[in-house]
N, C-alpha and C positions, 0 to 999 in steps of 0.2 A: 151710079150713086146719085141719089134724087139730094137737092141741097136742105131738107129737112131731116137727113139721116145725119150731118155733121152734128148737130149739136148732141144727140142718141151718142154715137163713136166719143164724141171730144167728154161726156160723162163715162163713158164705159172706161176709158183711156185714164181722169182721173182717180176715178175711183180703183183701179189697179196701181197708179202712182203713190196716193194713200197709202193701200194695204201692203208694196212693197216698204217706202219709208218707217212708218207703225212697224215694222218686222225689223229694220232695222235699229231707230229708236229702242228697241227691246233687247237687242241683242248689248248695245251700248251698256244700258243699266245693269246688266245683269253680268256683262264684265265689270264694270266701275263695282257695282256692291262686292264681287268675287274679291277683286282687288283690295279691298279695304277692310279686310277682316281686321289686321291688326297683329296684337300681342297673345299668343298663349301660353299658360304655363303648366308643368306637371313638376312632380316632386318622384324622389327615390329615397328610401329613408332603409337605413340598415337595420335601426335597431339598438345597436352597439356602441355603448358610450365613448369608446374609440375606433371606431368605424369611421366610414367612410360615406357622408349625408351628400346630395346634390339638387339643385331644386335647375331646371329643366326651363330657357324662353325659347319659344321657338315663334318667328316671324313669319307673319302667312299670310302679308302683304309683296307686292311687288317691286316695293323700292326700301331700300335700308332704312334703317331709323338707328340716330345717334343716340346712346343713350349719355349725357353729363355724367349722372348721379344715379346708384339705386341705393338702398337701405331696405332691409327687412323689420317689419314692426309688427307688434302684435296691436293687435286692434280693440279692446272691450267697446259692445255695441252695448249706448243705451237706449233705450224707449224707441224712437226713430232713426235716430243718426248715430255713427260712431265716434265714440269721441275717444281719451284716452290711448295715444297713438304712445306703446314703450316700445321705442326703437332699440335695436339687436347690433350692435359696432363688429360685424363680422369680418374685416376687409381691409386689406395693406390699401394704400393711397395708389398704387397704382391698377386696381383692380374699378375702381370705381368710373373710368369712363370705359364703352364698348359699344361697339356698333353692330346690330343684328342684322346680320347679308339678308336678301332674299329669298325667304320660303328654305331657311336655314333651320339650324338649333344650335344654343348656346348654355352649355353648362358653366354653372358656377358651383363649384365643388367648396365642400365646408369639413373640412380633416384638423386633427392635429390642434392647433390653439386658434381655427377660425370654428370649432364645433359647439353648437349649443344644445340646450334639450329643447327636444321637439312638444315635447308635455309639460308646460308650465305646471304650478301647482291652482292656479282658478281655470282647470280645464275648460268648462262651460262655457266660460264667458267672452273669451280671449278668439280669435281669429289670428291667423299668422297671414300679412301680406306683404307683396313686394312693391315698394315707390318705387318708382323710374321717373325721373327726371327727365324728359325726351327733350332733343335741341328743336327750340322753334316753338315748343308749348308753353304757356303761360303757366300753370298750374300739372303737377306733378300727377303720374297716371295711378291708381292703387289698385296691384291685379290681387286677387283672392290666391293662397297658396294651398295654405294645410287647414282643416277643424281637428284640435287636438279630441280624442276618445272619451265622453263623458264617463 
């Protein structure tokens, strides 16, 4: 090995050190964004004015999240923003704090004298969402539930 082949070797050598680290930098991100999806919800609706309604969080992040506080509100949007927040008091005082485990699901079931109607009477206008109050947030989260049927 002639001493002009070292610096040939000591580039070849980085530029594999690069393209290992770069492969791992990637692999990082791409757990971290996996990791931090968040909150998802679905609903199950019966139908039946005394039925049995439940609307569906399920966590699909990697570490719990506290929730304080949630409230179901309907939403009317106007022009850009929503404004018009009529909150739905569905919920004994002890229902209101909960903690979503890990890449769990949490129903909140609405029976009996916690049941509302899912179709208000300004179907159109109206959006149903869920506030969460998460511990550690400044400003409360608003997930999208239901579009009631025009």
């Amino acid at each position: 090995m002639a001493a002009t082949d070292i610096p040939y070797y000591s580039l070849v050598f980085a530029l594999i050190s690069l393209l290992f680290s770069g492969t791992l930098v990637w692999i990082r991100i791409v757990e971290y964004r996996r990791d931090k999806k968040g909150v998802a919800v679905s609903y199950a609706i019966t139908g039946d004015p005394n039925g049995h309604d439940s609307i569906y969080l399920t966590n699909l992040s990697a570490v719990p999240i506290l929730v304080d506080y949630w409230e179901l509100v309907w939403r009317r949007k106007n022009f850009l923003f929503f404004n018009n927040d009529q909150p739905i008091n569905l919920h004994a005082d002890e229902d209101l704090h909960m903690a979503l485990q890990p890449r769990t699901r949490t129903s909140l079931n609405f029976a009996d004298e916690y049941s509302f109607n899912w179709h208000p009477k300004n179907k159109g206008k109206v959006n149903l969402f869920i506030k969460l109050h998460i511990a550690g947030k400044s400003k409360p989260k608003y997930l999208f539930v239901y579009r009631p049927f025009a």
